[in-house]
N, C-alpha and C positions, 0 to 999 in steps of 0.2 A: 905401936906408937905412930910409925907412919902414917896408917891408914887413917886412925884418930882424930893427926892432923889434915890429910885431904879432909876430911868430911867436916873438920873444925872450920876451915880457912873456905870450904864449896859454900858456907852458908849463907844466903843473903841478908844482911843489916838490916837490924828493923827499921821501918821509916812510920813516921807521921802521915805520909800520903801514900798509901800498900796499890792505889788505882791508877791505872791509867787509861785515859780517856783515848778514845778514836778517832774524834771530831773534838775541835773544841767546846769544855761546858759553856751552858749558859752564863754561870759567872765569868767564864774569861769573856766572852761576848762584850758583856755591858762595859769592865772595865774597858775593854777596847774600842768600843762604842762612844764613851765616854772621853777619852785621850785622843780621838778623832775627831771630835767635835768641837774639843776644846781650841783650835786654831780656828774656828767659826767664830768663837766671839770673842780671842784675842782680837782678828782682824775687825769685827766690828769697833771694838774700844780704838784701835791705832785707827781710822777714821771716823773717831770721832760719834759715832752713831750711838749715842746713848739712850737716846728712846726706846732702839730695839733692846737694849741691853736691860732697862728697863722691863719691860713688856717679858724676857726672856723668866726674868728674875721671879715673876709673880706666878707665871707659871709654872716653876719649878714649885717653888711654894704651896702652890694650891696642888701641885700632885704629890709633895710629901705630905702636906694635912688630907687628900683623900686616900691616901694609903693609912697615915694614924686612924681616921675614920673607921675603915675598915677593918681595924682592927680591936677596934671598941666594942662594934656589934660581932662581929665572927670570936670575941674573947680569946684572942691568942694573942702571946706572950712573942714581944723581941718585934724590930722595926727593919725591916731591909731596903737600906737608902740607896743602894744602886740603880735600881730598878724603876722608882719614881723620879730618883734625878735624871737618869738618860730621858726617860718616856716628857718629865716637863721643860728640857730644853730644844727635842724636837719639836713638840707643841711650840713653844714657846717661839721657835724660830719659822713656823708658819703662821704667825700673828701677823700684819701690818706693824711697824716700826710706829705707825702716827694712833695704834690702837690704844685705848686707857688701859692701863696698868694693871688699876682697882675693876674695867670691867673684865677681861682677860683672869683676872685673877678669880671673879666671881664664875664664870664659864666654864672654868678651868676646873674648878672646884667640886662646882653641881655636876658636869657630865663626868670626870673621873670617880666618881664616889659611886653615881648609879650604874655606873660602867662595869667597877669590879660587883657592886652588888647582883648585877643581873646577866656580866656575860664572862666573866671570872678575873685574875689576875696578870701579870706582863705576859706569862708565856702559856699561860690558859684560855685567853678570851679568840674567840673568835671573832671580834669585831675591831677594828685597831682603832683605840680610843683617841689617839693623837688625830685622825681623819676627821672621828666623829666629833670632837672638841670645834674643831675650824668651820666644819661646816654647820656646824649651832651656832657660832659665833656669826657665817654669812648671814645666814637667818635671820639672826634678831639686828643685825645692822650691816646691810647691802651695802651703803655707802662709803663703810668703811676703809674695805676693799677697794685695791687701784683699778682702774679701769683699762681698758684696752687705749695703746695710744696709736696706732693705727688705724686705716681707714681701709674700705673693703680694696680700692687703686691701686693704695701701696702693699696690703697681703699680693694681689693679683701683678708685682712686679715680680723680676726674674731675683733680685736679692732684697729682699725686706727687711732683713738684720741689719743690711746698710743703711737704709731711708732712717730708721732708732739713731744711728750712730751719725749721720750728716744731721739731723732735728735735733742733735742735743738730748737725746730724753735717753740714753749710755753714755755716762758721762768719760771721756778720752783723759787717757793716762799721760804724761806727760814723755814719758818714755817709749810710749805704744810704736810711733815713728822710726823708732830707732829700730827694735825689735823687730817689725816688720820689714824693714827694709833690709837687714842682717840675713832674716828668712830667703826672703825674696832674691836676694845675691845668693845664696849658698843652696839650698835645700830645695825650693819650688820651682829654682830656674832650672834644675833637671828635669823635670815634668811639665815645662813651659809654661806654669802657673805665675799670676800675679796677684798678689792677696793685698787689696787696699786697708788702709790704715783704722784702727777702729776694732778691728775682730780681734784682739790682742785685750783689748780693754776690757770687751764683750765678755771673753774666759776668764779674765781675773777678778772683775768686778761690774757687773753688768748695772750698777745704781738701781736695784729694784725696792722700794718699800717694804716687799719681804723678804726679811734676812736668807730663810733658805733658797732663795734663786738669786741671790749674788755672787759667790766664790764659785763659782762652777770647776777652776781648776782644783781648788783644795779637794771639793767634791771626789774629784776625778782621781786624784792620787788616794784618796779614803778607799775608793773602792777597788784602786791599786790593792793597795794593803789588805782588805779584807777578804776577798776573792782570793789572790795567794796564800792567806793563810789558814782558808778554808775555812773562813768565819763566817762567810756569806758563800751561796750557791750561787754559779756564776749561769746558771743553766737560763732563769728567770729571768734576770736582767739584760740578759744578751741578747735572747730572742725578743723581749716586748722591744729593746730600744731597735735594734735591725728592723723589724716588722716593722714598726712605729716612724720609723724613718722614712723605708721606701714606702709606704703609707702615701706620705707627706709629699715626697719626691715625685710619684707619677699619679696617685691619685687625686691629692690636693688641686694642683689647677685645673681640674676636671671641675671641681663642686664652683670654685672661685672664677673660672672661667680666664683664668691663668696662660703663663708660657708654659706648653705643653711640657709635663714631663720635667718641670723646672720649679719642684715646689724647695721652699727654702729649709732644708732641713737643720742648718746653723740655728736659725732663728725657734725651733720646735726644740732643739735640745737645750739650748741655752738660757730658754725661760720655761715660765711656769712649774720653777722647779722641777723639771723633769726626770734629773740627773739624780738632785738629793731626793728626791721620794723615790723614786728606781731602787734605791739605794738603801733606805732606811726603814718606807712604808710598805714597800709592793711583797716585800719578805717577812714582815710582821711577825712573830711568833706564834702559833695556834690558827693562824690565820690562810697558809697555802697548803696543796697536797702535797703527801708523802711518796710518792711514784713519778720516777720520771716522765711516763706518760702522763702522768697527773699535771706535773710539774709545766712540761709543755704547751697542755689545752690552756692552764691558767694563762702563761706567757703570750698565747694569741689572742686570746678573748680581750686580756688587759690593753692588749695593743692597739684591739678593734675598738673598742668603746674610748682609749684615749684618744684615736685621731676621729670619732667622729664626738665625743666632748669638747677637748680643747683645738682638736682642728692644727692648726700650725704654731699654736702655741699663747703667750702673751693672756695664759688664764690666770686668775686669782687664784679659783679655788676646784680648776677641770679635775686635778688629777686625784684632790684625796675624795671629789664623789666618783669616782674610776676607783677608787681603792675601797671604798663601803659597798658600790656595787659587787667589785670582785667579792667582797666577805661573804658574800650572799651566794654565791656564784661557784665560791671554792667549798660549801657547804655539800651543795650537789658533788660536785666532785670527790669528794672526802667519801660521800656515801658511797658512791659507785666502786669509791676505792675497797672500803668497807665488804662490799659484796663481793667482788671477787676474790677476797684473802676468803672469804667464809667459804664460798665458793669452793675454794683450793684444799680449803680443810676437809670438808664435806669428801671431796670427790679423789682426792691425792693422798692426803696426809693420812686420815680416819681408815682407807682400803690397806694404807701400809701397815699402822699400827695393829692392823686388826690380823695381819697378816704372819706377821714376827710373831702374834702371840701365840696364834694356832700352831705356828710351826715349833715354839718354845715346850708346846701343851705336850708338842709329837717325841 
């Protein structure tokens, strides 16, 4: 009877979920993808910006009708709306705010649909469709897009994020003053720093027409959270933004003819979305290598092509053709990667197996 009960009470409870995972799945991903995202366009609504919310809404829209779509002609059964909602409110948040709704929505539409038709699904495709959406939309209307509000004078001064923020064109918080001056008493004055007023504004809301390079802080904390909890590989982002920085820092006013050695790197991370496409695009699904060596070449190359695309920043649309380039780019690399697993088979695994069996024969 004893026994009976040890072995009644050792058993484990059956459960509904018998797996566990090593990494998070892709489901947990998107819901978390999605819960992170979501204080992007609370804070859109609490300022008021309804157009982007707008614009945000149609694209969501047009990426659940081209997911129904696709599954009209592929004839399978059952809709999976997480997947098309996260994918059409990133799109939807690298629209311009002042873009049409109805054309955003048609855009939206047509390259989502021929997207899964011809290079597969969220975590199947190798081309990240949110990239290729935006810069179809440049395409057919250039205009759309904000322009640079800088001049070659003021990139070539020693802080250029400052000249945005004394021009008005970063609109200052009301509180920014305060904050900074709190800093500047407590925290910078150990390191003899003085941070003028304005870059506080810059992190929280930089006034940009596109939604995704405004919260830069939200951004910041998103990738707090996903990095920690191993939702996101922190490998990619770390090395393209370090690279991509000192990039900026000592080779920038070389091209611009600049203060030596003094490119503005505030001003490259805090616009042109750098931070949220880092973050959301440059890791895409199906889209980087499987090797941390892999993982690395991707992170530099990304790096290279985004400082000699967007340069010190202040682009529309530098970084997601940096991100259709890499698609093309991490293809090679996939193969290469490709070769040496076969490689390893052929030449490692195949002599063992072949070895155990002789000896099993003996």
């Amino acid at each position: 009877m004893k026994i009976n009960n040890i072995f009644k009470y050792s058993q484990p409870a059956p459960s509904l979920k018998p797996y566990i995972y090593i990494t998070p799945s892709i489901g947990t991903v998107r819901k978390c993808l999605l819960v992170l995202l979501i204080p992007q366009l609370v804070m859109l609504g609490v300022t008021h910006t309804y157009s982007a919310l707008f614009v945000i809404l149609a694209a969501v829209l047009a990426s659940i009708g081209a997911e129904v779509l696709s599954l009209l002609y592929q004839k399978e059964k059952g809709i999976e709306i997480m997947s098309p909602l996260v994918q059409g409110i990133i799109t939807g948040m690298l629209f311009p705010q002042t873009f049409s709704p109805v054309v955003a929505f048609i855009i939206t539409l047509c390259v989502m649909t021929l997207g899964k038709y011809f290079f597969g699904g969220f975590a199947s495709s190798w081309i990240t469709v949110p990239a290729l959406t935006i810069v179809t939309a440049y395409v057919l209307n250039v205009n759309a897009f904000p322009a640079i509000p800088l001049g070659l004078e003021d990139v070539q001064s020693r802080n250029a994020a400052l000249i945005l923020i004394q021009n008005g064109s970063i609109p200052m918080l009301e509180v920014d003053p305060a904050i900074t001056g709190f800093f500047n008493k407590t925290v910078f004055r150990l390191f003899g720093i003085v941070v003028p007023d304005g870059y506080v504004s810059l992190l929280w809301d930089n006034g940009s027409l596109i939604p995704a390079f405004r919260f830069n802080f939200i951004t910041l904390i998103s990738s707090i959270i996903l990095i920690s909890s191993d939702m996101v590989d922190f490998v990619i982002p770390f090395i393209f933004i370090v690279l991509y920085s000192l990039l900026v820092r000592f080779l920038g006013p070389l091209v611009v003819h600049g203060v030596p050695m003094q490119g503005d790197m505030i001003l490259a991370l805090m616009t042109s979305g750098t931070l949220f496409s880092s973050l959301y695009l440059l890791q895409w699904y199906g889209t980087v290598p499987i090797s941390r060596t892999g993982k690395c070449v991707y992170a530099v190359i990304a790096a290279i092509l985004a400082f000699l695309i967007m340069g010190y920043g202040m682009s529309s649309v530098g970084y997601v053709c940096v991100i259709l380039m890499m698609n093309v780019i991490s293809t090679v690399i996939q193969g290469i990667e490709s070769q040496k697993v076969r490689k390893n088979i052929e030449t490692v695994l195949v002599p063992r197996i072949s070895s155990f069996q002789e000896a099993g024969n003996v």
